[in-house]
N, C-alpha and C positions, 0 to 999 in steps of 0.2 A: 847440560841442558838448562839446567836453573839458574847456571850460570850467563850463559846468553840471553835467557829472558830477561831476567835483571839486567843485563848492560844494554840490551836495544829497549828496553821501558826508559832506563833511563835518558838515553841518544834521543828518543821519540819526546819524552820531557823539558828536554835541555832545548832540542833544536825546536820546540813550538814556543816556548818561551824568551827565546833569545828575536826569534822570529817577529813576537808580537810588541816585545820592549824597546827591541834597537834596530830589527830593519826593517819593522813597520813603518818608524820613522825616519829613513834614510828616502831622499827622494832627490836626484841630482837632475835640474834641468827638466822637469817632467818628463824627461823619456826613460828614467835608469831607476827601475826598484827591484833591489836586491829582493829574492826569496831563496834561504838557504836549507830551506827545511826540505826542501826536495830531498838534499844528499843522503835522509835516512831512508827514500827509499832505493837510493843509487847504494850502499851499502848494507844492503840485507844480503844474508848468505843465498848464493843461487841453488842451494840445494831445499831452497823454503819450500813449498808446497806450491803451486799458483794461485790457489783459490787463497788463499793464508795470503797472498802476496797481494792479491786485488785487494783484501780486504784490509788489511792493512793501509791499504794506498787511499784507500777510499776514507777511511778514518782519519786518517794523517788529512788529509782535504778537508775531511767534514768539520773538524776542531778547526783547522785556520779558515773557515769561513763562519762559524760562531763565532771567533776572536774577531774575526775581522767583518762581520755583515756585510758578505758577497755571496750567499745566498748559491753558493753549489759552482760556482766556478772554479776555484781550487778543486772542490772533488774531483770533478769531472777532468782537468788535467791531468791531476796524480794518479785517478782510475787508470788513465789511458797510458802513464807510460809507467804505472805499475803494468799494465796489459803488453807492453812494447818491452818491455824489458829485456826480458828471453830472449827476444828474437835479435834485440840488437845485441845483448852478449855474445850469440851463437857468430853473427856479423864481424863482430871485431876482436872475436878470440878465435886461436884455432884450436883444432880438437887438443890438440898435446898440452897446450896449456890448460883446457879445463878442467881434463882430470889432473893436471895436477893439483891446481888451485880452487877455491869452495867460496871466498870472501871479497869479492869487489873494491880494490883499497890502491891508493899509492904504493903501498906496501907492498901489495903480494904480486899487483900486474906493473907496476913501474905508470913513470909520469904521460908519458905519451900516449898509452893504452888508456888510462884514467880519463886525459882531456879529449881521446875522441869521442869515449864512451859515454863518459858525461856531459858535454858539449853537447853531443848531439840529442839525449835526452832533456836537456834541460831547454835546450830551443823549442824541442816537442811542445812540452810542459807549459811554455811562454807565447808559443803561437796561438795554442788553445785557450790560454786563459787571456791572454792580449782581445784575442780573437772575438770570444765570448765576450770579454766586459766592452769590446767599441760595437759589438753587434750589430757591424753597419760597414760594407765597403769603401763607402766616401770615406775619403780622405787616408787610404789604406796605406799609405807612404808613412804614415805617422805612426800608424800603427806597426809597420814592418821595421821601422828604426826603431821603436819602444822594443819590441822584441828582439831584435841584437843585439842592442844598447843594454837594456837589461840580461839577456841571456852571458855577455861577455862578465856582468859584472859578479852577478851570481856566480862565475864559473870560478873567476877569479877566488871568491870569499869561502865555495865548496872544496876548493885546491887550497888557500890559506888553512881553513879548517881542517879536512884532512892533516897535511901535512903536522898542525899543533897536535893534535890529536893520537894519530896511529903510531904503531909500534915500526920503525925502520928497522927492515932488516940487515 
């Protein structure tokens, strides 16, 4: 158990600070900004608690919008698919696989399971915070490409990451 807390304190450390130094500064074409910090909340164990899980989410939000002065946009993404989580796991696993497996990873569900599940969370994630910061339908074309564009590239950097990262089995 203390052994987890220590490695997801650390994950939650590494991925706000990598977040705030190098892909705060990555901006390709004004439509494409990487946010990788999502992926600590795409790999929390699903046997977390929910309320542990929201608030988590909610923290993880609340720190990248102090670093970053967007004043609760991040939160309010990370709230909602720390809240979506569940249910999309429940979506794109089936029972046999959950009990077998406890950790959301390359690793343990394989690559394809990984890019739907986090593909589709992290567009969540992108819609809402795209959504919130143009807080305005004019011009929604632009906003719906920043959000792919970006969601593709994040997904990419969440799957490069993984991959450095996790233990292959």
């Amino acid at each position: 158990m203390k052994n987890n807390l220590l490695k997801y304190t650390f994950i939650f450390i590494a991925l706000v600070l990598v977040q705030q130094f190098v892909f705060n500064n990555i901006e390709l074409n004004t439509y494409m900004n990487p946010y990788v910090y999502v992926l600590f909340i795409l790999i929390l164990p699903f046997t977390l608690n929910k309320s542990l899980l929201l608030l988590l989410s909610f923290v993880l939000g609340a720190t990248i919008d102090l670093l970053s002065g967007t004043l609760g946009l991040h939160s309010a993404a990370c709230t909602l698919i720390g809240y979506l989580r569940p249910f999309v796991h429940a979506i794109f696993t089936s029972r046999e696989d959950f009990e077998q497996e406890l950790v959301p990873t390359i690793a343990t569900y394989g690559l394809a399971w990984f890019v739907r599940y986090s593909g589709f969370l992290i567009v969540i994630h992108h819609w809402v915070l795209f959504t919130l910061e143009s807080f305005t339908f004019e011009n929604y074309g632009t906003t719906i490409i920043r959000i792919l564009l970006s969601s593709v590239l994040t997904l990419f950097f969440v799957i490069l990451t993984e991959y450095a990262f996790s233990k292959q089995k």
